[in-house]
BALOBA-1460 file (C-alpha; in Angstrom, 3 decimals):
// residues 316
<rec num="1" residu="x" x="6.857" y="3.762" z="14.098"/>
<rec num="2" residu="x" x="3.239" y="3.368" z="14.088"/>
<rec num="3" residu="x" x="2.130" y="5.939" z="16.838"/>
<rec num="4" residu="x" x="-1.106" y="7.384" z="18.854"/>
<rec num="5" residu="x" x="-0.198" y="11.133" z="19.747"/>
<rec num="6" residu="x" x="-2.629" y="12.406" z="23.031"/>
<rec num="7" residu="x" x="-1.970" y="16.314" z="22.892"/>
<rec num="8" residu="x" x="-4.496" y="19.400" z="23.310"/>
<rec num="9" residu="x" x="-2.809" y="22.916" z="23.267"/>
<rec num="10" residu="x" x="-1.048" y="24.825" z="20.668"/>
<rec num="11" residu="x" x="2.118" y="23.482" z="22.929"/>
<rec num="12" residu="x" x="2.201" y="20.178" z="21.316"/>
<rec num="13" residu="x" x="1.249" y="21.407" z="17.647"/>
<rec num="14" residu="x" x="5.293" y="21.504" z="16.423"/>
<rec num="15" residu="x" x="5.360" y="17.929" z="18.307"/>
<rec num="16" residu="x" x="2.933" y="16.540" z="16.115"/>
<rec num="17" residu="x" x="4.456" y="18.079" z="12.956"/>
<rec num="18" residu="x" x="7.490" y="17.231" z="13.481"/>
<rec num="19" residu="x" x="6.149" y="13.436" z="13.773"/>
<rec num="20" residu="x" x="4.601" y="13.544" z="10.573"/>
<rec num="21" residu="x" x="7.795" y="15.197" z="9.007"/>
<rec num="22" residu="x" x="9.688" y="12.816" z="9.973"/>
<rec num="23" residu="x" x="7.819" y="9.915" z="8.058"/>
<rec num="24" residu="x" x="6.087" y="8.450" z="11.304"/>
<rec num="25" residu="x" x="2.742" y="6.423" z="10.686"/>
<rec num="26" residu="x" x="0.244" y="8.647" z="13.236"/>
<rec num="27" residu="x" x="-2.822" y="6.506" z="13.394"/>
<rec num="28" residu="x" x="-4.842" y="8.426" z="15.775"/>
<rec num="29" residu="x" x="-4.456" y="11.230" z="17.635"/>
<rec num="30" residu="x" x="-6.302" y="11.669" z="20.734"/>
<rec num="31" residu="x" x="-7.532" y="15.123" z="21.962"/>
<rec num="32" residu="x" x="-9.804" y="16.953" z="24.636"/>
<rec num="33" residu="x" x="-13.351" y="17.642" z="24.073"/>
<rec num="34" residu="x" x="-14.065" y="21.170" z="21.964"/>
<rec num="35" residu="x" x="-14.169" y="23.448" z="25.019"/>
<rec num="36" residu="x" x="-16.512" y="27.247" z="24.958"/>
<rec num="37" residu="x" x="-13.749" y="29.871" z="23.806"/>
<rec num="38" residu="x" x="-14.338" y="33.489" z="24.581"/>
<rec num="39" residu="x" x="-16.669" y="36.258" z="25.607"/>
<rec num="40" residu="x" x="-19.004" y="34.436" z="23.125"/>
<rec num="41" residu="x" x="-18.495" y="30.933" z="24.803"/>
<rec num="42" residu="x" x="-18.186" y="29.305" z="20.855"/>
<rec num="43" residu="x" x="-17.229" y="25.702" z="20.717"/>
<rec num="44" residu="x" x="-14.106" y="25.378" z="19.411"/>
<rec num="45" residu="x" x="-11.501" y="22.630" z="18.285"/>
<rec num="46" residu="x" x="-7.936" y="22.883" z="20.231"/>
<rec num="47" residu="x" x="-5.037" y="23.257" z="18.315"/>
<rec num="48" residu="x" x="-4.106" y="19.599" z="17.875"/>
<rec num="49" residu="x" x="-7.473" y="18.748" z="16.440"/>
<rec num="50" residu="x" x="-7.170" y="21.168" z="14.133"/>
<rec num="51" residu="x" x="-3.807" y="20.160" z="13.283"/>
<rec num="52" residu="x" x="-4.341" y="17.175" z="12.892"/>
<rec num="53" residu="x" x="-7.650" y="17.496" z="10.697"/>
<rec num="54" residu="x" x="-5.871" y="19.423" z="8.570"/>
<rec num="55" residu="x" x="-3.379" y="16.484" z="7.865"/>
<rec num="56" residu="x" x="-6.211" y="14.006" z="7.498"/>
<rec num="57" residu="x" x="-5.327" y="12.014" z="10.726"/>
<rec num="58" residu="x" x="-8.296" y="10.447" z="12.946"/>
<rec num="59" residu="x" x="-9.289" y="12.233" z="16.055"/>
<rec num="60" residu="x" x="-11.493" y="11.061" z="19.241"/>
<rec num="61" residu="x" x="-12.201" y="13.100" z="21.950"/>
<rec num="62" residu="x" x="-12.762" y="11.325" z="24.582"/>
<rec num="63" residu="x" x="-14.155" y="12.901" z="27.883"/>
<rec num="64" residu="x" x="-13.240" y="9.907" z="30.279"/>
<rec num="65" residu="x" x="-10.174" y="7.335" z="29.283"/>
<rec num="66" residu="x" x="-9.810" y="5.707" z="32.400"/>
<rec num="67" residu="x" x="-12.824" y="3.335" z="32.493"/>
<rec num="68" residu="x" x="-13.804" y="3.869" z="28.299"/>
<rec num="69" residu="x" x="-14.005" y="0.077" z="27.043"/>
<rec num="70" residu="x" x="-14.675" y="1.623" z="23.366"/>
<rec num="71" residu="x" x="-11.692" y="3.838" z="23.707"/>
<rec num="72" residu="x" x="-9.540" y="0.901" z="25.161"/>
<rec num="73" residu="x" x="-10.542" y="-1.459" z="22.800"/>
<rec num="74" residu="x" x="-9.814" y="0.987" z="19.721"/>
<rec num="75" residu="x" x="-6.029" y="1.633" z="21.188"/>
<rec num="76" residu="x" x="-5.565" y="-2.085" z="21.576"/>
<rec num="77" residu="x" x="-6.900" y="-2.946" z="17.969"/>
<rec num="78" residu="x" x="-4.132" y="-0.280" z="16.674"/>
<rec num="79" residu="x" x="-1.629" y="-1.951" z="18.731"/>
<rec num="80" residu="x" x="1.156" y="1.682" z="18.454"/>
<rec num="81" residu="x" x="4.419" y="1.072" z="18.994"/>
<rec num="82" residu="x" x="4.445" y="4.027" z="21.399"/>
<rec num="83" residu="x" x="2.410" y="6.773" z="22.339"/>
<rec num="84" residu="x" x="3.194" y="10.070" z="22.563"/>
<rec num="85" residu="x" x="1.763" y="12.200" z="24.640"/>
<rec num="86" residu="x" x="2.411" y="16.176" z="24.872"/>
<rec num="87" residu="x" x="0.530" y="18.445" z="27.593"/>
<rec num="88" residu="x" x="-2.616" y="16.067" z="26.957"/>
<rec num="89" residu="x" x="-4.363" y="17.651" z="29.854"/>
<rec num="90" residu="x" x="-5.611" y="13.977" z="31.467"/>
<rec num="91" residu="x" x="-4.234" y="11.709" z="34.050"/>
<rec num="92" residu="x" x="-2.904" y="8.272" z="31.411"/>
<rec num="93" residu="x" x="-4.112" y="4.953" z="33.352"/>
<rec num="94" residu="x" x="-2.017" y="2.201" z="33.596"/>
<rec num="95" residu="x" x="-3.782" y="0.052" z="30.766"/>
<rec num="96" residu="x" x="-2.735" y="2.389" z="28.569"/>
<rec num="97" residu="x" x="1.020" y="3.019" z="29.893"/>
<rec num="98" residu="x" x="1.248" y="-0.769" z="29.631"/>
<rec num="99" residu="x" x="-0.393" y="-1.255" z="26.115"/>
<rec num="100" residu="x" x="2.694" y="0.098" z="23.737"/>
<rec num="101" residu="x" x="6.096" y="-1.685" z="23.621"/>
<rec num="102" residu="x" x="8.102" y="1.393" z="23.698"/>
<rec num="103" residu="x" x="5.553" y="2.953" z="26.495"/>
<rec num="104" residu="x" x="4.281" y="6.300" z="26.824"/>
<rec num="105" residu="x" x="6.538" y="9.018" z="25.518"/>
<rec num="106" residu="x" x="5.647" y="12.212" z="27.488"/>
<rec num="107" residu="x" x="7.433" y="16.047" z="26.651"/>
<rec num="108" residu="x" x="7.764" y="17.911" z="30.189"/>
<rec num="109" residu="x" x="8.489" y="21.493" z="30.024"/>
<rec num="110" residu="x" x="11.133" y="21.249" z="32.484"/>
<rec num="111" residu="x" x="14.490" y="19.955" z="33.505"/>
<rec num="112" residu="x" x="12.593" y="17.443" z="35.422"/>
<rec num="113" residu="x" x="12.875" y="16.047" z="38.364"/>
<rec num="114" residu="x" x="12.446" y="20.343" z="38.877"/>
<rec num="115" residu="x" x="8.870" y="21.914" z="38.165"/>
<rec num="116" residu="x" x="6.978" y="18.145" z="37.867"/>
<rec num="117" residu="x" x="3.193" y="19.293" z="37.432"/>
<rec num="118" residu="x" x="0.916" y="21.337" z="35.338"/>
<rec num="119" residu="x" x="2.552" y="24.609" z="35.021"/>
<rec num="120" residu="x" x="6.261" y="23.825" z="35.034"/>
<rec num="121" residu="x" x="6.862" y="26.779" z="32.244"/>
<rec num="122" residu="x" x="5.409" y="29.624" z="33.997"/>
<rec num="123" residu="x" x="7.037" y="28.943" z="37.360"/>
<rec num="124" residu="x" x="10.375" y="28.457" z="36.063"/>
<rec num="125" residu="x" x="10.227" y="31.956" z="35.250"/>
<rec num="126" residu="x" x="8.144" y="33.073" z="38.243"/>
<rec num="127" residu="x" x="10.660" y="31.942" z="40.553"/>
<rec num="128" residu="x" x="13.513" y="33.632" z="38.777"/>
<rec num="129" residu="x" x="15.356" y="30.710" z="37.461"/>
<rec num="130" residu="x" x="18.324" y="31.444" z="34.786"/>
<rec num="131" residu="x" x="17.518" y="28.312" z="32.876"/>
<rec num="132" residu="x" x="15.031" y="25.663" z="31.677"/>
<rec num="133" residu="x" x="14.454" y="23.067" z="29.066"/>
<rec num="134" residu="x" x="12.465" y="20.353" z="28.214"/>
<rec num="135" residu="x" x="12.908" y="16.613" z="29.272"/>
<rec num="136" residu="x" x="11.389" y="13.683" z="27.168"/>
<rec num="137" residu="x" x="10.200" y="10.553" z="29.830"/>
<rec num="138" residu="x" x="8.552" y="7.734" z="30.115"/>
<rec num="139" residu="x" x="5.271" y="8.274" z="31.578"/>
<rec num="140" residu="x" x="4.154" y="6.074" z="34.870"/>
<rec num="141" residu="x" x="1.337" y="6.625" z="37.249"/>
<rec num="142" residu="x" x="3.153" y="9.242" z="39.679"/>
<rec num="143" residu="x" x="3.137" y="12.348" z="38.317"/>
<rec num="144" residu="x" x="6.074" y="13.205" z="36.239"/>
<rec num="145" residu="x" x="7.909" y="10.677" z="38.483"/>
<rec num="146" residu="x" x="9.448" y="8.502" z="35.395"/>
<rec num="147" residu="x" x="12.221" y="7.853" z="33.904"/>
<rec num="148" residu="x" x="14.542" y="10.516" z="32.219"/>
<rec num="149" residu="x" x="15.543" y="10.003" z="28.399"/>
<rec num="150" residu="x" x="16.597" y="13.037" z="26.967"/>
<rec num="151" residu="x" x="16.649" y="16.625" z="28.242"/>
<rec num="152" residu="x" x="17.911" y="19.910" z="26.477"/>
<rec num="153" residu="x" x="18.736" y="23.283" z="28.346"/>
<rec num="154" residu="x" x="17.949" y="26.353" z="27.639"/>
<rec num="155" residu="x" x="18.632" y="30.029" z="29.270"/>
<rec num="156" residu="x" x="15.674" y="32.291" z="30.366"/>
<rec num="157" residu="x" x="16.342" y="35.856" z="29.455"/>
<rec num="158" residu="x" x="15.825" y="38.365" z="32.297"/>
<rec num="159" residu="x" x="12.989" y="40.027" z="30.115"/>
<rec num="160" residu="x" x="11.339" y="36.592" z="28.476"/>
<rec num="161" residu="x" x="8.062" y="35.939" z="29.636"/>
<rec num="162" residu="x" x="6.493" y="32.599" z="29.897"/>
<rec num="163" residu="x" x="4.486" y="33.267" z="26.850"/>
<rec num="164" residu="x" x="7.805" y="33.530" z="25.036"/>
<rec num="165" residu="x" x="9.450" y="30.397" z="26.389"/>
<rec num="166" residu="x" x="6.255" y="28.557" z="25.890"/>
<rec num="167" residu="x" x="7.174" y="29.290" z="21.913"/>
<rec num="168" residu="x" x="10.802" y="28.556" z="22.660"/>
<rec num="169" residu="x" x="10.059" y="25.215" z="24.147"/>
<rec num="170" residu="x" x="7.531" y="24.256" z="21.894"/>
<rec num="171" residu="x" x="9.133" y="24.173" z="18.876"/>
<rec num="172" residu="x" x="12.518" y="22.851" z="20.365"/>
<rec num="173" residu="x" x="11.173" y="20.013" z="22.175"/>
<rec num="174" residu="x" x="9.391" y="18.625" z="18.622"/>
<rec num="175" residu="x" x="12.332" y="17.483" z="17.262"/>
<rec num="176" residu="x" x="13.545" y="16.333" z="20.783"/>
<rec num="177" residu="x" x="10.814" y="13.555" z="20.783"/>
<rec num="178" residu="x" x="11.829" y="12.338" z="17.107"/>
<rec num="179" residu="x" x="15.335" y="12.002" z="18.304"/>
<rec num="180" residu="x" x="14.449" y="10.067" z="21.286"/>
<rec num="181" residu="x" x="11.659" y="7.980" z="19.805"/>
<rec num="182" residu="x" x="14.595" y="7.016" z="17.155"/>
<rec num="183" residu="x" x="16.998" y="6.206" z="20.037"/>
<rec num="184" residu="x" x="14.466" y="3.963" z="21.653"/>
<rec num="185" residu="x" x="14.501" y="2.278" z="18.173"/>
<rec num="186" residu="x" x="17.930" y="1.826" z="17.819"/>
<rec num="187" residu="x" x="18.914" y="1.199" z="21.550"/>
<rec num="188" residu="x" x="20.872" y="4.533" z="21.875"/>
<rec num="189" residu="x" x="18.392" y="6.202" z="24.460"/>
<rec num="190" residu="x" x="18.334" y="4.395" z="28.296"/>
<rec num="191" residu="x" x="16.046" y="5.551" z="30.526"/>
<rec num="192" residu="x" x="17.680" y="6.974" z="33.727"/>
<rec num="193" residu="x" x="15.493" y="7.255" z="36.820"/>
<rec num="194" residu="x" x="14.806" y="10.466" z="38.328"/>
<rec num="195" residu="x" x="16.024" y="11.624" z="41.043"/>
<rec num="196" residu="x" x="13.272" y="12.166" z="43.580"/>
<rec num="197" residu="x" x="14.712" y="13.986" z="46.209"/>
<rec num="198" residu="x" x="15.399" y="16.720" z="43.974"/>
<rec num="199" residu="x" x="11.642" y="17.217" z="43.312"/>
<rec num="200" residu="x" x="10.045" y="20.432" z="43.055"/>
<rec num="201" residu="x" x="6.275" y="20.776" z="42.176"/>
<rec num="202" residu="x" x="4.768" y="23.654" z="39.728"/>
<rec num="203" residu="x" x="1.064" y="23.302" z="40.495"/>
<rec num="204" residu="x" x="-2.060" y="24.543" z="38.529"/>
<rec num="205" residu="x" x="-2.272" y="28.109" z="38.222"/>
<rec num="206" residu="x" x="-4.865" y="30.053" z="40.681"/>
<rec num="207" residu="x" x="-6.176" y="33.339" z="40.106"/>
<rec num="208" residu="x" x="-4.781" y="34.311" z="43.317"/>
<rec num="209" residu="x" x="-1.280" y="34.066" z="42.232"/>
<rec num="210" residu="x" x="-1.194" y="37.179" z="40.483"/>
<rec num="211" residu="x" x="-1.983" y="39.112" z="43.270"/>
<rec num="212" residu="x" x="0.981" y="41.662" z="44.275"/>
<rec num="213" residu="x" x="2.016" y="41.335" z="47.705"/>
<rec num="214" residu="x" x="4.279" y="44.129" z="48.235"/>
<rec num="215" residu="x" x="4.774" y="43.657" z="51.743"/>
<rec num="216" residu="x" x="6.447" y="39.723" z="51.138"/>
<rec num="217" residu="x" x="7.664" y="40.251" z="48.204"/>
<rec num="218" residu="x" x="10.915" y="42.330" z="46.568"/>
<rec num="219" residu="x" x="10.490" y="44.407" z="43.067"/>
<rec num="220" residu="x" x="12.430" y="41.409" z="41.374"/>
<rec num="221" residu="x" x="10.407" y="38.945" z="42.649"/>
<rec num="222" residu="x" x="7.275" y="40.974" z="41.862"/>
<rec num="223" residu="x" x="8.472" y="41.622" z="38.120"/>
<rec num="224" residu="x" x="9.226" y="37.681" z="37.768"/>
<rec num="225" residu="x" x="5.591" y="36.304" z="38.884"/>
<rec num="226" residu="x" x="4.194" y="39.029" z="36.466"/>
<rec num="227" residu="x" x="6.894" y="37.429" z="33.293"/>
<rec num="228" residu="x" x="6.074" y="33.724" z="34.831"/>
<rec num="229" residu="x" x="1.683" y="34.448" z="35.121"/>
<rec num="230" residu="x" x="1.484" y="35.654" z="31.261"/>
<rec num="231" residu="x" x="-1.220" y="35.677" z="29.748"/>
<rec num="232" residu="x" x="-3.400" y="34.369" z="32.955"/>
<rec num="233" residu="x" x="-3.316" y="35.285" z="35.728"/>
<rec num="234" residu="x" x="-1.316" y="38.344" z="35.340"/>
<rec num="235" residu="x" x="-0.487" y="40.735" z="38.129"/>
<rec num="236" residu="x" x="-3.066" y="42.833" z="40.009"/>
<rec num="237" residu="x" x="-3.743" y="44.551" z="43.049"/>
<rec num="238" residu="x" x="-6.184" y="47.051" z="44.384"/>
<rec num="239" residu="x" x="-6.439" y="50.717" z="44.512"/>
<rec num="240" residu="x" x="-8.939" y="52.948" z="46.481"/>
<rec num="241" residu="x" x="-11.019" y="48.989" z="46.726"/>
<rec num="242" residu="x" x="-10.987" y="48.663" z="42.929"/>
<rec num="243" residu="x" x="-8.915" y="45.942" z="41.032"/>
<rec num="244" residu="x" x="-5.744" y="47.336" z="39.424"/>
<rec num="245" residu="x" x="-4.197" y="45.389" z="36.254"/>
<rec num="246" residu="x" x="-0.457" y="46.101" z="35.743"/>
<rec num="247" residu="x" x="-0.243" y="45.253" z="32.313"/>
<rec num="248" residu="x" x="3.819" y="46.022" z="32.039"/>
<rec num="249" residu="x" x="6.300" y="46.762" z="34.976"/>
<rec num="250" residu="x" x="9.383" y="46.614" z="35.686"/>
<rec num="251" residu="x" x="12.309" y="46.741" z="38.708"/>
<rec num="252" residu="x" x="12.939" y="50.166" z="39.222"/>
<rec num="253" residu="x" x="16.153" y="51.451" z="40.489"/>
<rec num="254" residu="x" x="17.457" y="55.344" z="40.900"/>
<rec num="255" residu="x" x="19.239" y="57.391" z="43.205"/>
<rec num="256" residu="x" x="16.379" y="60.071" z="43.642"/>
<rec num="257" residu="x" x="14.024" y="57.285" z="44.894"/>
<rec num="258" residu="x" x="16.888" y="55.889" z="46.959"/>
<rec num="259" residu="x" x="17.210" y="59.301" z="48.335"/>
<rec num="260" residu="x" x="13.302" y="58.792" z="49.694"/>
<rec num="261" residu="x" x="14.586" y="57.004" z="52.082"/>
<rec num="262" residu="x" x="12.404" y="53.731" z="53.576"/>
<rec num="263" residu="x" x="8.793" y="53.916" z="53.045"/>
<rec num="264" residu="x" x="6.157" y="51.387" z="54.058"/>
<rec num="265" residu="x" x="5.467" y="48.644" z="51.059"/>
<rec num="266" residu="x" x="2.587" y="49.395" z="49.235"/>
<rec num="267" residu="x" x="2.713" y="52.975" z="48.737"/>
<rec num="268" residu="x" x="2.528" y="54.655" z="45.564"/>
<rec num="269" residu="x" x="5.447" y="57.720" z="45.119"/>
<rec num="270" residu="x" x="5.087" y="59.325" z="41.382"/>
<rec num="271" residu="x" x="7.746" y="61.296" z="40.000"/>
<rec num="272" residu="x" x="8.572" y="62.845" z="36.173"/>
<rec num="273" residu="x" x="4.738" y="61.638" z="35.174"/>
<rec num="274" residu="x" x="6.020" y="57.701" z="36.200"/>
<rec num="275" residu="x" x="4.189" y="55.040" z="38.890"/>
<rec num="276" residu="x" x="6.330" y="53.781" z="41.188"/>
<rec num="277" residu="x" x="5.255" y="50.891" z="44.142"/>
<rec num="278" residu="x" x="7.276" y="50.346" z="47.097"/>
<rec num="279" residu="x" x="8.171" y="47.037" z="47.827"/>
<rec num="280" residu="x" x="9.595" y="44.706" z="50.323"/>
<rec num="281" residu="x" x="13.428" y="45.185" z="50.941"/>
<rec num="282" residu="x" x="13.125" y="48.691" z="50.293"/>
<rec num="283" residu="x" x="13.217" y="48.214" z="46.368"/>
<rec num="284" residu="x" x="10.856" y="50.039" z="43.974"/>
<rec num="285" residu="x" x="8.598" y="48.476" z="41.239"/>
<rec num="286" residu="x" x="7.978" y="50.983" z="38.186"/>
<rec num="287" residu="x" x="4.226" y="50.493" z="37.080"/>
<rec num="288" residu="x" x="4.247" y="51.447" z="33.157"/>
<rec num="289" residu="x" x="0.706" y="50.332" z="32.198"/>
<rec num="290" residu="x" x="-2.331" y="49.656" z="34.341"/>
<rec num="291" residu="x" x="-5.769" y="49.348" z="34.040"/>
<rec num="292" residu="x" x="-8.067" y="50.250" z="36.992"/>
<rec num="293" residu="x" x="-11.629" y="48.375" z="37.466"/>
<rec num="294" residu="x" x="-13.768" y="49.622" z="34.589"/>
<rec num="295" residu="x" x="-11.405" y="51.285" z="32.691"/>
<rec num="296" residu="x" x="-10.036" y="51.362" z="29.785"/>
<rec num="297" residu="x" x="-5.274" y="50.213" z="29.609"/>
<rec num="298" residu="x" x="-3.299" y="53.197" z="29.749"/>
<rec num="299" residu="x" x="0.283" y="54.170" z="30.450"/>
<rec num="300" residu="x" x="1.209" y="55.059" z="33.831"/>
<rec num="301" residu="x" x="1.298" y="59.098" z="32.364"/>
<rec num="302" residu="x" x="-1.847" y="58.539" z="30.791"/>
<rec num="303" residu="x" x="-3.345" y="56.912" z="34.092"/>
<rec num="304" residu="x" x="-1.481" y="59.748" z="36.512"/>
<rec num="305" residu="x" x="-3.593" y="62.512" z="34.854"/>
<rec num="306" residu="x" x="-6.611" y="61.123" z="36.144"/>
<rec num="307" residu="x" x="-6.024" y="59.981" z="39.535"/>
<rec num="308" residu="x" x="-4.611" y="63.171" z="40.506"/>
<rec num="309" residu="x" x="-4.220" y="61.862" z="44.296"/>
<rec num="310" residu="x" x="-2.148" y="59.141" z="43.244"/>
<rec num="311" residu="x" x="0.568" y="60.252" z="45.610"/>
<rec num="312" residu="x" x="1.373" y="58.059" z="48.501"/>
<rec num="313" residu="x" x="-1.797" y="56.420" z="48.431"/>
<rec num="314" residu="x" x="-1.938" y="52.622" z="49.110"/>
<rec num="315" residu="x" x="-1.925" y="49.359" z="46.877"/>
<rec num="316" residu="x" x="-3.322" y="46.484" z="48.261"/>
């Protein structure tokens, strides 16, 4: 098929290679503006620019598409049998939905109608959720709202964080959207409305979700936002008014802290040169490297020997 591919992140990257491999005429690909990277703040390409650069395909980077004559009239005068479109980062207005005759081909990292929205990835895991996959659609204006065509499953380890299922997902989906783009072809692949009342929503990440609430929340469900917010936002809390990073944790069960008996959520009780949190539910969260405002990452050991009045004071 001749094709226009809209994708920005290293997310869509296999997508568009796998395109290519599979003998697909990409005329353009379509991209978001270089954005500041960095403690420097140096303009830099995303992924699929580069990508695609490096495979000599055309690349605009438009900052508005909604109302862009130039960029309408350039999409119309390729007239693309489809468009694919992978984490693209931009709302697609109906002109364009309505300019290719097999539509808008969108790859959701969910088994949609679950997780519609930006972040679908790291909430699957956040919430605790044994599986995932992707779903290929057909993009219309609601959000995530259109029809199904294909969708693959996939289990989420107990220990996988979103940063590995991004990689997971990635790289599976790619062929995904060559099998379905060839199934449009050949009349194999119906689309099958969603079903709405099924709907969950996995909005934009805030910094605020990675703050620990130890009060609402159990040691699992702790350990899961802090798998599901990787890299950004992470988990923190506070400690004597300073920010605390927990780097790595994990649920932490044992009869001697059992034996402690019920103590209020919040409270730090360290034991053998370990960091344990109490939580909500009376379960324990084991804190195995932190980093306090300021200071350099350490392991909890590392971090014990200098807060020497660690014990029983408060998080949060």
């Amino acid at each position: 098929m001749k094709l226009v591919f809209c994708g920005t992140p290293s997310f869509a990257v296999p997508t568009l290679e796998a395109l290519l491999a599979a003998g697909h005429d990409i005329v353009l690909v379509v991209s978001q503006p270089d954005r500041p990277v960095g403690r420097t703040h140096h303009l830099t390409a995303p992924p699929v620019k580069q990508a695609a650069l490096a495979a000599g395909i055309a690349v605009v980077q438009p900052e508005k598409i909604r109302n862009n004559a130039e960029f309408r009239a350039q999409l119309e005068s390729i007239a693309p049998a489809a468009i694919v479109v992978v984490a693209y980062g931009r709302i697609i207005p109906p002109w364009l939905l309505a300019l290719p005759r097999f539509g808008c081909i969108n790859l959701h990292g969910s088994l949609l109608p679950k997780y519609r929205g930006a972040a679908p990835i790291q909430w699957a895991v956040a919430m605790g959720d044994a599986y995932t996959g992707n779903t290929t659609m057909l993009l219309e204006e609601g959000l995530d709202t259109g029809p199904i065509l294909m969708q693959q499953t996939f289990e989420i380890a107990p220990h996988q964080t979103a940063v590995d299922l991004f990689d997971v997902l990635a790289h599976a989906g790619a062929p995904l959207v060559v099998e379905t783009l060839k199934g449009l072809a050949d009349g194999t692949v119906k689309p099958e409305p969603q079903n709405h009342e099924g709907a969950t929503f996995a909005p934009l990440l805030d910094r605020e979700d990675g703050r620990m609430d130890f009060a609402a929340r159990t040691s699992h469900e702790l350990y899961n936002r802090w798998r599901g917010f990787q890299p950004w936002p992470g988990a923190f809390t506070t400690l004597d008014g300073k920010k605390l990073i927990v780097h790595c944790m994990s649920a932490a069960e044992g009869p001697s802290l059992s034996a402690l008996g019920l103590i209020e959520p919040g409270l730090i009780h360290v034991e053998n040169h370990r960091l344990f949190a109490a939580c909500a539910g009376e379960s324990w969260l084991e804190l195995i490297e932190v980093q306090l405002e300021g200071k350099k990452r350490l392991a909890a050991a590392e971090f014990l020997r200098g807060t020497p009045r660690a014990q029983n004071a408060r998080l949060g």
